[in-house]
C-alpha positions as a Markdown table, in Angstrom:
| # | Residue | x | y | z |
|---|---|---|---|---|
| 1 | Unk | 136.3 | 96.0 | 126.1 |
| 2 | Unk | 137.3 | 99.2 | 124.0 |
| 3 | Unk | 134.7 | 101.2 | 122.2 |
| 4 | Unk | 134.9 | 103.4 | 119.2 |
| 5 | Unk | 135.7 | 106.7 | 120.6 |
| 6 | Unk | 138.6 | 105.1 | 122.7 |
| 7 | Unk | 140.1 | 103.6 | 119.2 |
| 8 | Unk | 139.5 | 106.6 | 117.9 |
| 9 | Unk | 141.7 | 108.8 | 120.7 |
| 10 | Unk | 144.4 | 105.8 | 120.2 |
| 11 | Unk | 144.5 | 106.0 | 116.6 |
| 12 | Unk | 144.5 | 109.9 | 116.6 |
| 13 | Unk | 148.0 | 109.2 | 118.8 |
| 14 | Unk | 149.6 | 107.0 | 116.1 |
| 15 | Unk | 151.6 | 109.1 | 113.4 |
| 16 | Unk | 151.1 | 108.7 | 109.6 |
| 17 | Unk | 152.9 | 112.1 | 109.0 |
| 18 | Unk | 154.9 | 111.8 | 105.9 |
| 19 | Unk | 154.2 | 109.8 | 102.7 |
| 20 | Unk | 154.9 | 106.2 | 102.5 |
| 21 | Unk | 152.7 | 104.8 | 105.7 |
| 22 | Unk | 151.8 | 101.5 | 105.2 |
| 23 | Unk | 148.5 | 100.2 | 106.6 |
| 24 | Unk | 147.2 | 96.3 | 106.4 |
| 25 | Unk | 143.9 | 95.8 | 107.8 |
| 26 | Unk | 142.7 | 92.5 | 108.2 |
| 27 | Unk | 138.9 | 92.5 | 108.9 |
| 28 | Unk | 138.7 | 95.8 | 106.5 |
| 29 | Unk | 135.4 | 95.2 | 104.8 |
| 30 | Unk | 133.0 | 95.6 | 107.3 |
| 31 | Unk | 132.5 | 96.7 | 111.1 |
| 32 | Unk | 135.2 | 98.1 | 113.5 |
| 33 | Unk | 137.8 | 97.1 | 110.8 |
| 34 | Unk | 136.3 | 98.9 | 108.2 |
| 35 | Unk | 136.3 | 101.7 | 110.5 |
| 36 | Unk | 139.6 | 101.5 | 111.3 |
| 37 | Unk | 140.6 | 101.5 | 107.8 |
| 38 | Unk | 139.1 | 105.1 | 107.3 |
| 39 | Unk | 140.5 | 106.3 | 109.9 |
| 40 | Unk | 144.0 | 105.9 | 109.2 |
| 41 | Unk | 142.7 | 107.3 | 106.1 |
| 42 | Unk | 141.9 | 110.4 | 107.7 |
| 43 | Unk | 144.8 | 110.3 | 109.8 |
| 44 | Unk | 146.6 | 110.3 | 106.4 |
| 45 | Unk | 148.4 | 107.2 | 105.6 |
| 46 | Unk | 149.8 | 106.7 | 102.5 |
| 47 | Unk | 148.7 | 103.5 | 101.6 |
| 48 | Unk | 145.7 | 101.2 | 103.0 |
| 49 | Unk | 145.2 | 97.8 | 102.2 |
| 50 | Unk | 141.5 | 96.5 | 103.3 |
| 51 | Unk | 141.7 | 92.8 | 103.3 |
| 52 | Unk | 138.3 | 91.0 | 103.8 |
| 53 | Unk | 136.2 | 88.4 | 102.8 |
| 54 | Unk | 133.2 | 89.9 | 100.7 |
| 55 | Unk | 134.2 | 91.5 | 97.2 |
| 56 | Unk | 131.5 | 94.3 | 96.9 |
| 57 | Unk | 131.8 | 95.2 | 100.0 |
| 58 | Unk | 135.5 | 96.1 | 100.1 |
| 59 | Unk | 135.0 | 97.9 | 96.8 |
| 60 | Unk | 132.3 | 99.9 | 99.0 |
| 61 | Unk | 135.2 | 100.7 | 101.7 |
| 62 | Unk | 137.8 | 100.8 | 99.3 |
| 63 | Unk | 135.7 | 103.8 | 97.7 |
| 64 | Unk | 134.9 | 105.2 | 100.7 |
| 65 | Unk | 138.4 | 106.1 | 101.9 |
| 66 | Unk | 139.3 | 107.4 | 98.3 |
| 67 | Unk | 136.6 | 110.0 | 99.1 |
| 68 | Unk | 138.2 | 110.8 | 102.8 |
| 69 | Unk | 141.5 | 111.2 | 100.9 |
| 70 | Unk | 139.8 | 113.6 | 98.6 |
| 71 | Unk | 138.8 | 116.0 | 102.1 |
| 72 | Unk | 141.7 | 115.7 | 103.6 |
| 73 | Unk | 144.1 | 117.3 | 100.4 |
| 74 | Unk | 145.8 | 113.6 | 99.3 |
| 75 | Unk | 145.1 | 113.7 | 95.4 |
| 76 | Unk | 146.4 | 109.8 | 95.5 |
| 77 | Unk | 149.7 | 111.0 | 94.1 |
| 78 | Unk | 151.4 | 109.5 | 96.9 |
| 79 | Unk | 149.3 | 106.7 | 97.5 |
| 80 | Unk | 145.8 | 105.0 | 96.7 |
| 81 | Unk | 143.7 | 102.2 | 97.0 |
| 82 | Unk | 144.7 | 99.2 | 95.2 |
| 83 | Unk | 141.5 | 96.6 | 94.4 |
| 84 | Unk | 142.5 | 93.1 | 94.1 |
């Protein structure tokens, strides 16, 4: 079963270089997935889409990765985080 750190190494391996990355995660809102989403966010993609089943709680992630776009220098010019 993979753990966090080895999701972590595999995801530091994908590349999001570049503006216009797409990422869909399923799951988003809470857990591994949520994880996940901020990660790519750090790894810099462009746009994340956190798909879940809890309202508040996707705002909550949805927020969270605004702020990791914040410390990595995206100003959401390129990008953002779309609440639906």
């Amino acid at each position: 079963m993979p753990t966090m750190t080895n999701v972590t190494k595999a995801l530091a391996e994908v590349s999001l270089g570049g503006k216009d990355k797409v990422c869909v995660v399923v799951g988003g809102t809470t857990g591994i997935g949520a994880a996940i989403a901020r990660q790519f966010a750090k790894l810099g993609c462009s746009f994340i889409l956190v798909l879940g089943r809890n309202a508040e709680r996707g705002k909550a992630v949805c927020a969270e990765i605004e702020r990791l776009w914040l410390r990595v220098g995206q100003d959401g010019s390129q990008g953002g985080v779309y609440r639906l």
